[in-house]
Residue frames as qw, qx, qy, qz and C-alpha x, y, z in Angstrom:
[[0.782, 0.120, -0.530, -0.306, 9.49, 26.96, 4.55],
 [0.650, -0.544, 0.443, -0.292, 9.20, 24.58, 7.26],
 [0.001, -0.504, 0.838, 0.208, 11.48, 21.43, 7.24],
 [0.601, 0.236, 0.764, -0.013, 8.38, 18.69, 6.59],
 [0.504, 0.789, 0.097, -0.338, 7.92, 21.34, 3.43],
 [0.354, 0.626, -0.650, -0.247, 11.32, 20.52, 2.24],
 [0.381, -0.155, 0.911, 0.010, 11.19, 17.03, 2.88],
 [0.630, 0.547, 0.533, -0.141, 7.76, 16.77, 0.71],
 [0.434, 0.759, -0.327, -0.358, 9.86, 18.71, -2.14],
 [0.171, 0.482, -0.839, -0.187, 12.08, 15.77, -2.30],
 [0.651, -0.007, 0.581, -0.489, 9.33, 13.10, -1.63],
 [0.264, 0.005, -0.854, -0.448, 9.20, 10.19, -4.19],
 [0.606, 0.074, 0.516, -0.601, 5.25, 9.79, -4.72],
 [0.850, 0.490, 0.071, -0.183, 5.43, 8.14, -8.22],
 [0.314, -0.398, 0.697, 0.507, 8.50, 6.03, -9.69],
 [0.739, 0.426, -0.357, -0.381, 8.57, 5.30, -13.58],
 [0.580, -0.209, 0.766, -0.182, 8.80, 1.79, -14.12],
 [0.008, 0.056, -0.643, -0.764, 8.48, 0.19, -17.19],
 [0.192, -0.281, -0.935, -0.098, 5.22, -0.54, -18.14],
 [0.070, -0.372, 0.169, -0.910, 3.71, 2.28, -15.94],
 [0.534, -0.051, 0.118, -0.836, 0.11, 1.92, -15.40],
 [0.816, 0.084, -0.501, -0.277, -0.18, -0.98, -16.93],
 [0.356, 0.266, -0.847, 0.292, 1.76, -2.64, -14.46],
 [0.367, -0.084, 0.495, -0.783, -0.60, -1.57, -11.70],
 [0.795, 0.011, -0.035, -0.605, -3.64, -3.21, -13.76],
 [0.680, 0.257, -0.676, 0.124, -1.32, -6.51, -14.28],
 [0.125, 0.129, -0.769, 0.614, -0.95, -6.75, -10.08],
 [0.512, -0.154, 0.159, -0.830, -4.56, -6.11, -9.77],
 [0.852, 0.077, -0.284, -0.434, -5.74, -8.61, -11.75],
 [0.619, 0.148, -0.765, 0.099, -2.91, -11.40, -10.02],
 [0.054, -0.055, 0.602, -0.795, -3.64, -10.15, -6.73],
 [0.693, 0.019, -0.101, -0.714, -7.71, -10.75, -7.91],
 [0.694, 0.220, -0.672, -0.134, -6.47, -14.08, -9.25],
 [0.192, 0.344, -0.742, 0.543, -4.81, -14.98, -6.02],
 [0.290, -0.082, 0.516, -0.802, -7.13, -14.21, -3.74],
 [0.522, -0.103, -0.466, -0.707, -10.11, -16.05, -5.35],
 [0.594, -0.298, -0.746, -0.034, -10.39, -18.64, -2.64],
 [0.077, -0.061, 0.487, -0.868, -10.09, -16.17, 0.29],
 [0.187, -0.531, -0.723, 0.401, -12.88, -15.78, 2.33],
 [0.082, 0.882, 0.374, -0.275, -12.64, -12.68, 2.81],
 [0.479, 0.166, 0.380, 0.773, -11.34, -10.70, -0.60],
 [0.188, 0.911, 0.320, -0.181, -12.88, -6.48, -1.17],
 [0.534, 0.680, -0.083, 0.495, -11.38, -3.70, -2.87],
 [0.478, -0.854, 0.173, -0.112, -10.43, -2.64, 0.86],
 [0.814, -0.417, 0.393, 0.093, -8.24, -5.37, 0.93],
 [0.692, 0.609, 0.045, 0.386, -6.89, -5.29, -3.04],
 [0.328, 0.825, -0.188, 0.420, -5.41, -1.92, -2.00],
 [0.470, -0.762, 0.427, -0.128, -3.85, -2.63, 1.29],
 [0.910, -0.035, 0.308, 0.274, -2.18, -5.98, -0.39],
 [0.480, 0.818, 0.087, 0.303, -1.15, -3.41, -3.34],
 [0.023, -0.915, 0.259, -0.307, 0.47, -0.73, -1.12],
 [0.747, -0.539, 0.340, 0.187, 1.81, -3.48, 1.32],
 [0.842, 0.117, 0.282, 0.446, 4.05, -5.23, -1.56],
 [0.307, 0.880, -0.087, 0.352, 4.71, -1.38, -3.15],
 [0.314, -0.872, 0.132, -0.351, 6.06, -0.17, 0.31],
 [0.831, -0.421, 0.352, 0.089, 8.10, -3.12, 1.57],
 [0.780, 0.436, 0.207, 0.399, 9.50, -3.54, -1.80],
 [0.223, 0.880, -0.040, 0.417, 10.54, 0.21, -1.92],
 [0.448, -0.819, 0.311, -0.177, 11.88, -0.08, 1.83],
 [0.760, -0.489, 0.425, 0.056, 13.96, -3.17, 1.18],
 [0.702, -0.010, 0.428, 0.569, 15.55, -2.98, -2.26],
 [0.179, -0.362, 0.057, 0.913, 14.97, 0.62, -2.99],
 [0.145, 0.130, -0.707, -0.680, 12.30, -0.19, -5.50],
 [0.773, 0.100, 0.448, -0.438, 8.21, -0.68, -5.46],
 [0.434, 0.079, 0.868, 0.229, 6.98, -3.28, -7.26],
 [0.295, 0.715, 0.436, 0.460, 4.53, -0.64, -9.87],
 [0.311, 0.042, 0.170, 0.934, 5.61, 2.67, -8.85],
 [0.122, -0.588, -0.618, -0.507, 2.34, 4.01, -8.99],
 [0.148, 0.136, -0.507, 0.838, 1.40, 6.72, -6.27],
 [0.439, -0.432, -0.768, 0.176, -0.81, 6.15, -3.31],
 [0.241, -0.436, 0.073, -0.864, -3.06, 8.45, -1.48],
 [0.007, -0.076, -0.773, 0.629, -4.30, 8.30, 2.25],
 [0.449, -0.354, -0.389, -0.722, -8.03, 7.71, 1.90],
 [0.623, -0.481, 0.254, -0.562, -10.25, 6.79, 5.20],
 [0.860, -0.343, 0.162, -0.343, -9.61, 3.30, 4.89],
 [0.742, -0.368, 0.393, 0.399, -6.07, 3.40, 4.30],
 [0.021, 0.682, -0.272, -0.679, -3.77, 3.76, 1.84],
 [0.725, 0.510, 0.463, -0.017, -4.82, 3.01, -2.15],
 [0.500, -0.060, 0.462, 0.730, -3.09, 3.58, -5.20],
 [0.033, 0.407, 0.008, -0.913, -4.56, 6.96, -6.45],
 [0.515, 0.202, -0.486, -0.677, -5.72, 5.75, -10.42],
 [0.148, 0.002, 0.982, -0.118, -7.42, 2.80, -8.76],
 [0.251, 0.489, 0.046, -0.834, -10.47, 4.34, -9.69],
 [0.474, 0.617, -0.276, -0.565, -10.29, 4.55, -13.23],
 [0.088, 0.307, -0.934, -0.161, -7.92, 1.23, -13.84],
 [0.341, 0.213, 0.835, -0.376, -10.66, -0.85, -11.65],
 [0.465, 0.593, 0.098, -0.650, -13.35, 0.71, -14.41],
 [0.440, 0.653, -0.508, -0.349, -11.46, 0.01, -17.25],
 [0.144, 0.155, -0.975, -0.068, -10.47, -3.50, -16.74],
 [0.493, 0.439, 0.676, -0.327, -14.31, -4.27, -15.89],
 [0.484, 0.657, -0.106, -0.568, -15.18, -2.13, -19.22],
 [0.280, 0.543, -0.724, -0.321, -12.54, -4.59, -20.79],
 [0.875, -0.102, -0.286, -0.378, -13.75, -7.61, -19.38],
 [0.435, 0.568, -0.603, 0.354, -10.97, -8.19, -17.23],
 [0.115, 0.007, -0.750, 0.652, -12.68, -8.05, -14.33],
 [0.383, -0.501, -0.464, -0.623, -15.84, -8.10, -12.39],
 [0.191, -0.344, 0.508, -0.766, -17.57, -7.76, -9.08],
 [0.491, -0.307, -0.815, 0.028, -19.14, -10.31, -6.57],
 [0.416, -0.469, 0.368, -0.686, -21.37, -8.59, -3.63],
 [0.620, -0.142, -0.755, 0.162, -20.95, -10.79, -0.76],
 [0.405, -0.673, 0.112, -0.609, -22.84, -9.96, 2.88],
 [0.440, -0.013, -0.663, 0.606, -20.70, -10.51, 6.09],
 [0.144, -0.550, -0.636, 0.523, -23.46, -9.83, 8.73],
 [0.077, 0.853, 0.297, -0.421, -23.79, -5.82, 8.22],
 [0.022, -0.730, 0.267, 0.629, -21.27, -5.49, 5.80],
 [0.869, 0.302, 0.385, 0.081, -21.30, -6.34, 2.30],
 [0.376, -0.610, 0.548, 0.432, -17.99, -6.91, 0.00],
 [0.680, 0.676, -0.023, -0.284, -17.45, -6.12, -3.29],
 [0.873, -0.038, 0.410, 0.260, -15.25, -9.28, -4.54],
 [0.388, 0.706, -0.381, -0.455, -13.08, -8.06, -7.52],
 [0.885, 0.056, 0.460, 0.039, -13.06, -11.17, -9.63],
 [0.149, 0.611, -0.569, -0.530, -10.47, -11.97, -12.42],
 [0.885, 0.434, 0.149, -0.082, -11.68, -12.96, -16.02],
 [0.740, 0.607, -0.249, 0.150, -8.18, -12.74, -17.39],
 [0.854, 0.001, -0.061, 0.516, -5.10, -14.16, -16.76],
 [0.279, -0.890, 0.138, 0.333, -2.50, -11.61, -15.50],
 [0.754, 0.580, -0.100, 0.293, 0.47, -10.74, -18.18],
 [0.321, -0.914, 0.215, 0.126, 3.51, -10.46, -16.01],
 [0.857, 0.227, -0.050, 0.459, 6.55, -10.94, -18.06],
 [0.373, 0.554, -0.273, 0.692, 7.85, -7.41, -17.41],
 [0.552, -0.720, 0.307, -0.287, 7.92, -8.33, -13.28],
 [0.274, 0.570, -0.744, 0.214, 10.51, -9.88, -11.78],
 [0.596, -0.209, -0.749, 0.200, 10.61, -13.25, -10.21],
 [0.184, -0.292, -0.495, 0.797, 11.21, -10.71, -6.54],
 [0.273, -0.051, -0.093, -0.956, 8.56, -8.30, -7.75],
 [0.632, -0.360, -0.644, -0.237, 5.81, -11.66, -7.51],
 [0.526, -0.213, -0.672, 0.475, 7.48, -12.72, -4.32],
 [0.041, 0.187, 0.444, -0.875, 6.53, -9.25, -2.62],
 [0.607, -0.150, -0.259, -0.736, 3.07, -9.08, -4.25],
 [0.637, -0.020, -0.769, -0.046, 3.05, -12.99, -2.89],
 [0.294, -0.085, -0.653, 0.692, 4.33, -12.11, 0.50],
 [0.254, 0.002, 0.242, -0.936, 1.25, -9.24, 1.03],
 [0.643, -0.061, -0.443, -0.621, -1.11, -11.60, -0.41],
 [0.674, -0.097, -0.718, 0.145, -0.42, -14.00, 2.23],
 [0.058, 0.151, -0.422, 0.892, -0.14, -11.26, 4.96],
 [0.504, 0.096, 0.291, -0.808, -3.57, -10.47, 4.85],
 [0.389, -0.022, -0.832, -0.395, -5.09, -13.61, 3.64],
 [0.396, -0.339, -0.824, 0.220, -6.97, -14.38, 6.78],
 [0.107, -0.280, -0.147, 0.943, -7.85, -10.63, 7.41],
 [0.279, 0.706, 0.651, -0.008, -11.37, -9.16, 6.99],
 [0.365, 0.663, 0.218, 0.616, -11.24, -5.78, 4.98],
 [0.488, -0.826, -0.248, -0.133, -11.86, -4.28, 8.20],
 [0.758, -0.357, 0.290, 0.463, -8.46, -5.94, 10.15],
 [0.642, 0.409, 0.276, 0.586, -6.53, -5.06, 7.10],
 [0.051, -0.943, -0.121, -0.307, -7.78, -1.20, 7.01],
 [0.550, -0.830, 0.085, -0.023, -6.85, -0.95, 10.68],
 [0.767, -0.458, 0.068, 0.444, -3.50, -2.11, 10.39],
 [0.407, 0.582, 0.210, 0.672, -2.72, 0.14, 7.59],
 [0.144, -0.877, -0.248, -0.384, -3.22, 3.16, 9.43],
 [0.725, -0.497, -0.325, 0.347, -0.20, 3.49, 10.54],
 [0.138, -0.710, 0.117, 0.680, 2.43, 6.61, 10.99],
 [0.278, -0.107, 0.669, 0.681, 2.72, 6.58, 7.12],
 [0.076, -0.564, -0.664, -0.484, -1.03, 6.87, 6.64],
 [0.427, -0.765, -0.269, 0.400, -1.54, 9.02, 10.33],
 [0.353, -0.346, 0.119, 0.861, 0.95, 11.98, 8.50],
 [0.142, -0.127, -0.566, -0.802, -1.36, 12.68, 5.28],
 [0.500, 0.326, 0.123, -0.793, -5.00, 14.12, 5.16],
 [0.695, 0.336, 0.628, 0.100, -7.58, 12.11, 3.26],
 [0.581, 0.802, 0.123, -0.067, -6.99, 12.33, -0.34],
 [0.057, -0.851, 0.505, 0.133, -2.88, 13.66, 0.22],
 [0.798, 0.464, -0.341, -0.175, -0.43, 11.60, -1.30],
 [0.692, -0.680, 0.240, 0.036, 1.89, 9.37, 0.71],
 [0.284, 0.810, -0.476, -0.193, 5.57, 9.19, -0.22],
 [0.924, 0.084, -0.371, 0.046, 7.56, 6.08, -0.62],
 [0.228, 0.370, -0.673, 0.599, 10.19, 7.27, 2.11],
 [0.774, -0.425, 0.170, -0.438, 6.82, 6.68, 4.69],
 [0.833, 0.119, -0.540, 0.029, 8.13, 3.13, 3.67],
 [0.469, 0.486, -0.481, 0.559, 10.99, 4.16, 6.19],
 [0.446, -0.336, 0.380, -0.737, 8.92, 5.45, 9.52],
 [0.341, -0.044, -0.904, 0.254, 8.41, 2.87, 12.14],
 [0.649, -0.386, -0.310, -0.577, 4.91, 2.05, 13.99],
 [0.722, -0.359, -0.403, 0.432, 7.34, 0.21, 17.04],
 [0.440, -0.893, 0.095, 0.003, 7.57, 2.07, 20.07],
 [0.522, 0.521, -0.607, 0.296, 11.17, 2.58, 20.89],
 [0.722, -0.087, -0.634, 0.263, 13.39, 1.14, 23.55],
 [0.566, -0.788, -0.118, 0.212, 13.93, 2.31, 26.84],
 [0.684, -0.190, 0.281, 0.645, 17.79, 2.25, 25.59],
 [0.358, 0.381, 0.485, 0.701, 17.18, 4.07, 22.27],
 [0.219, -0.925, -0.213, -0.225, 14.73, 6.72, 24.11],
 [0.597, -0.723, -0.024, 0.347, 17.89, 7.20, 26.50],
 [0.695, 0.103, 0.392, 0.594, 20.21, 7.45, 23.71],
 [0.285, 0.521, 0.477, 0.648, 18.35, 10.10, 22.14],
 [0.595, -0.686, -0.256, 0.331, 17.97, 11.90, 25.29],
 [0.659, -0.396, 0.222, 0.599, 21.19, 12.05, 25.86],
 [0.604, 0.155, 0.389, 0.678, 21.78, 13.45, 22.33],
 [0.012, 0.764, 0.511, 0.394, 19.57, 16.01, 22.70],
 [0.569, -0.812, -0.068, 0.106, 20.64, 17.13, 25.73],
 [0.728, -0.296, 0.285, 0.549, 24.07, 17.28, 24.28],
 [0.357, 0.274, 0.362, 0.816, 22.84, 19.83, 21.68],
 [0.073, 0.099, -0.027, 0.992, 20.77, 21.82, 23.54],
 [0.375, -0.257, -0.475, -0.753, 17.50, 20.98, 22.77],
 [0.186, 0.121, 0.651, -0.726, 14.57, 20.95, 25.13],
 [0.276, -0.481, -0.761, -0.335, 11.20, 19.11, 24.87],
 [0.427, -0.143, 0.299, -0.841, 7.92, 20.96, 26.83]]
C-alpha cells in the first residue's frame, strides 16, 4: 500500500453536520439569493462559491460549513449530490433557471423562489458562505473555474472525491529560504531527488 493509499484511508470526504443534506440545499438557495444582482451568476460559479466557503471553513476552524462531499469534475470542484438537490428544489419550487448569453457562452442563472431557512448555521458559517460570495462576485464562471483548479483539484481524476485535508495543500510557490530549508533536511536524512 503506497503512502497516498493510506492517507486516502484516513481522508475526511463527508462530515455529519446537523441537518445533513438539507443544509447543502439551505446554502444553495442563499448563495442563489445572494448572488441575484451579479452579473455574472451559473451553476459553475454556485459550486466554486460552495466548495470555497466548505474548504476555508474546514482549513480555519476545523469545520466546513455543510459537510457535504465534493468531487473533482472538469470545471472544478462541486459538491457531489448537486445533481439531484439542484432537481429537487426546482421540482419543489425552490428554484429555477435563467439562460443568459455572454457572447458564445450561455449561463444557466439558478434563481431563488424561496427564502433560505438558516437557523441551524451559525452567525461564522454565513460569514464564510458571505466571504466566497464576495470572492467571486466579479468573476465570470470561466475565471472562477480556473482558479479552482488548483493542487486540491490537480490530485483527483474527474469524478474522484476530494478530501477536506486538500483544504491544507498550498498553490504558493515556496521560498527560496523554505526550498533551502528543506534541502538541507533532506540532505540530512539521506534522501536524493533525480
Amino acid at each position: 500500500m503506497t503512502s497516498f493509499e493510506k492517507y486516502d484511508q484516513r481522508a475526511l470526504y463527508k462530515i455529519d453536520l446537523p441537518e445533513g443534506q438539507r443544509r447543502l440545499k439551505e446554502a444553495i438557495l442563499y448563495v442563489a439569493e445572494r448572488c441575484a444582482s451579479f452579473r455574472y451568476f451559473g451553476l459553475i460559479k454556485l459550486n466554486k462559491t460552495l466548495w470555497r466557503a466548505d474548504f476555508r471553513s474546514f482549513y480555519e476552524r476545523g469545520q466546513p460549513v455543510t459537510g457535504r462531499q465534493y468531487q473533482r469534475l472538469e470545471k472544478g470542484p462541486a459538491p457531489v449530490e448537486m445533481p439531484p438537490l439542484l432537481r429537487e428544489l426546482g421540482s419543489e419550487g425552490h428554484l429555477e433557471y435563467v439562460s443568459q448569453k455572454y457572447g458564445l457562452v450561455v449561463e444557466r442563472r439558478p434563481v431563488a423562489k424561496g427564502r433560505p431557512v438558516l437557523n441551524f448555521f451559525s452567525q461564522e458559517d454565513l460569514d464564510y458562505l458571505d466571504e466566497s460570495i464576495a470572492h467571486y462576485e466579479h468573476m465570470t464562471g470561466s475565471e472562477s473555474s480556473d482558479e479552482s483548479h488548483g493542487i486540491a483539484w490537480k490530485i483527483r481524476k474527474d469524478g474522484e472525491p476530494i478530501p477536506y485535508q486538500a483544504a491544507y495543500f498550498s498553490d504558493k510557490p515556496l521560498s527560496k529560504d523554505k526550498l533551502s530549508e528543506l534541502s538541507e533536511q533532506g540532505r540530512a536524512q539521506g534522501w536524493n531527488s533525480k
